[in-house]
C-alpha positions as CSV (number, residue, x, y, z in Angstrom):
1,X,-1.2,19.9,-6.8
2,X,-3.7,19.3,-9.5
3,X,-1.2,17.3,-11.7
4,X,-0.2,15.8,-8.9
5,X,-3.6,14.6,-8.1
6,X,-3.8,13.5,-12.1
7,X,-1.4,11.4,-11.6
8,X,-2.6,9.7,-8.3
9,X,-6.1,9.4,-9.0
10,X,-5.6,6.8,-11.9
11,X,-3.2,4.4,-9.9
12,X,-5.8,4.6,-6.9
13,X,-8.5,3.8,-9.2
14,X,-6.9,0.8,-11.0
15,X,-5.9,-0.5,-7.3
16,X,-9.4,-0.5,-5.9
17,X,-10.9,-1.4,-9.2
18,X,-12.8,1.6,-10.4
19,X,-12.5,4.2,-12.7
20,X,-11.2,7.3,-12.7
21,X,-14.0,9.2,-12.8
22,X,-15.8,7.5,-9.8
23,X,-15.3,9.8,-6.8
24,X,-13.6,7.7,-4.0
25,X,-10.1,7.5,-6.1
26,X,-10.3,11.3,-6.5
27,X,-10.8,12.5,-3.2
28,X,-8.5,9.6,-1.9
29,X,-5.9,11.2,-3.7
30,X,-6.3,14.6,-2.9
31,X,-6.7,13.6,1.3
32,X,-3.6,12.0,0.7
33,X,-1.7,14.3,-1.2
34,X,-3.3,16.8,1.9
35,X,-0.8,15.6,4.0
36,X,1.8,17.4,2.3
37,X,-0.1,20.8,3.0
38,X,0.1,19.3,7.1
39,X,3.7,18.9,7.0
40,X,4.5,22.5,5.2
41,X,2.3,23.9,8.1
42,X,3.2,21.9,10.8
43,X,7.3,23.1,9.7
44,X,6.3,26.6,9.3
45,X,5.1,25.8,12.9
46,X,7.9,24.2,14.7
47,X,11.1,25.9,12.9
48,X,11.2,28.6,15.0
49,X,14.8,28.7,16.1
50,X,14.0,27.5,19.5
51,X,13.9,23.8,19.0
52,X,16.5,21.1,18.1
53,X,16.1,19.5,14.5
54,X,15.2,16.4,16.9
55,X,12.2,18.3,18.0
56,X,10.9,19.4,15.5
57,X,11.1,16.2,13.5
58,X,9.4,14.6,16.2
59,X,6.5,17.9,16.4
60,X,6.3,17.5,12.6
61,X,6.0,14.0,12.7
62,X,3.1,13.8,15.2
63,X,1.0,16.2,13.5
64,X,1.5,14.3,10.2
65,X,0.7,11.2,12.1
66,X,-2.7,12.8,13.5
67,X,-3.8,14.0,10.1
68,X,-3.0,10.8,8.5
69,X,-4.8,8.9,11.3
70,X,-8.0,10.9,10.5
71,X,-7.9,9.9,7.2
72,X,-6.8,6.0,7.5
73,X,-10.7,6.1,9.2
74,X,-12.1,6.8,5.6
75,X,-9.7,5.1,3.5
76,X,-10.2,2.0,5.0
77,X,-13.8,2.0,3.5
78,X,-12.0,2.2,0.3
79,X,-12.1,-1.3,-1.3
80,X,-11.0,-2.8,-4.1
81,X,-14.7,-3.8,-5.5
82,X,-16.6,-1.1,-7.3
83,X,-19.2,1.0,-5.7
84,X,-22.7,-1.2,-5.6
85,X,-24.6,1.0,-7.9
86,X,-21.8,0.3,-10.5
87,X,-22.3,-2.8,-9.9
88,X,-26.1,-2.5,-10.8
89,X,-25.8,-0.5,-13.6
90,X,-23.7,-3.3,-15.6
Protein backbone atom coordinates (compact mmCIF):
# COMPACT_ATOMS: atom_id res chain seq x y z
CA UNK A 1 0.00 0.00 0.00
CA UNK A 2 2.89 2.30 0.68
CA UNK A 3 4.13 2.26 -2.93
CA UNK A 4 1.01 2.57 -3.88
CA UNK A 5 0.56 5.74 -1.91
CA UNK A 6 4.15 6.85 -3.57
CA UNK A 7 2.80 6.82 -6.48
CA UNK A 8 -0.55 8.71 -5.80
CA UNK A 9 0.76 11.31 -3.60
CA UNK A 10 2.86 13.04 -6.31
CA UNK A 11 0.01 13.15 -9.06
CA UNK A 12 -2.41 14.57 -6.23
CA UNK A 13 0.13 17.09 -5.40
CA UNK A 14 0.93 18.35 -8.90
CA UNK A 15 -3.02 18.55 -9.44
CA UNK A 16 -3.82 20.74 -6.45
CA UNK A 17 -0.57 22.57 -6.89
CA UNK A 18 1.53 21.63 -3.98
CA UNK A 19 4.30 19.60 -3.16
CA UNK A 20 4.69 16.40 -2.13
CA UNK A 21 5.69 16.82 1.07
CA UNK A 22 2.75 19.14 2.14
CA UNK A 23 0.29 16.95 3.94
CA UNK A 24 -3.14 17.29 2.19
CA UNK A 25 -1.73 15.24 -1.03
CA UNK A 26 -0.50 12.51 1.40
CA UNK A 27 -3.39 11.78 3.38
CA UNK A 28 -5.59 12.40 0.21
CA UNK A 29 -4.00 9.51 -1.18
CA UNK A 30 -3.93 7.22 1.53
CA UNK A 31 -8.15 7.99 2.27
CA UNK A 32 -8.45 7.20 -1.15
CA UNK A 33 -6.45 4.33 -1.60
CA UNK A 34 -8.66 3.39 1.99
CA UNK A 35 -11.38 2.56 -0.05
CA UNK A 36 -9.81 -0.46 -1.25
CA UNK A 37 -9.45 -1.78 2.45
CA UNK A 38 -13.75 -0.97 2.44
CA UNK A 39 -14.30 -3.10 -0.42
CA UNK A 40 -11.99 -6.18 0.72
CA UNK A 41 -14.03 -5.95 4.04
CA UNK A 42 -17.28 -5.15 2.89
CA UNK A 43 -16.71 -8.71 0.27
CA UNK A 44 -15.37 -10.66 3.11
CA UNK A 45 -18.80 -9.40 4.45
CA UNK A 46 -21.30 -10.13 1.89
CA UNK A 47 -19.84 -13.47 0.15
CA UNK A 48 -21.30 -15.66 2.33
CA UNK A 49 -22.87 -18.18 0.09
CA UNK A 50 -26.34 -16.88 0.85
CA UNK A 51 -26.64 -14.04 -1.61
CA UNK A 52 -26.80 -13.67 -5.40
CA UNK A 53 -23.59 -12.07 -7.10
CA UNK A 54 -26.36 -9.24 -7.74
CA UNK A 55 -26.51 -8.73 -4.07
CA UNK A 56 -23.65 -8.60 -3.05
CA UNK A 57 -22.48 -6.23 -5.76
CA UNK A 58 -25.06 -4.04 -4.76
CA UNK A 59 -24.11 -4.55 -0.55
CA UNK A 60 -20.46 -3.97 -1.70
CA UNK A 61 -21.22 -1.16 -3.67
CA UNK A 62 -23.20 0.82 -0.98
CA UNK A 63 -20.68 0.41 1.66
CA UNK A 64 -18.00 1.64 -0.83
CA UNK A 65 -20.36 4.50 -1.69
CA UNK A 66 -20.76 5.42 2.23
CA UNK A 67 -17.04 5.44 2.83
CA UNK A 68 -16.32 7.32 -0.22
CA UNK A 69 -19.16 9.80 0.67
CA UNK A 70 -17.34 10.50 4.03
CA UNK A 71 -14.42 11.38 2.48
CA UNK A 72 -15.77 13.52 -0.66
CA UNK A 73 -16.62 15.94 2.71
CA UNK A 74 -12.85 16.52 3.14
CA UNK A 75 -11.59 16.32 -0.27
CA UNK A 76 -13.62 18.90 -1.42
CA UNK A 77 -11.56 21.37 0.82
CA UNK A 78 -8.68 20.09 -1.24
CA UNK A 79 -7.93 22.90 -3.82
CA UNK A 80 -5.71 23.43 -6.35
CA UNK A 81 -3.97 26.68 -4.58
CA UNK A 82 -1.28 26.01 -2.01
CA UNK A 83 -1.90 26.10 1.66
CA UNK A 84 -1.90 30.05 2.88
CA UNK A 85 1.07 29.72 5.01
CA UNK A 86 2.96 28.56 1.80
CA UNK A 87 1.84 31.16 0.33
CA UNK A 88 3.38 33.53 3.15
CA UNK A 89 6.51 31.97 3.37
CA UNK A 90 7.40 32.69 -0.46
Amino acid sequence: MDQFVSVATPILAARAAMSTDDPEPQIAARALLGLWHVQANSLRKHLDGARTPAEVHDLVTSDVGRAAQLLDTGLRSFTARAPPQALSDS
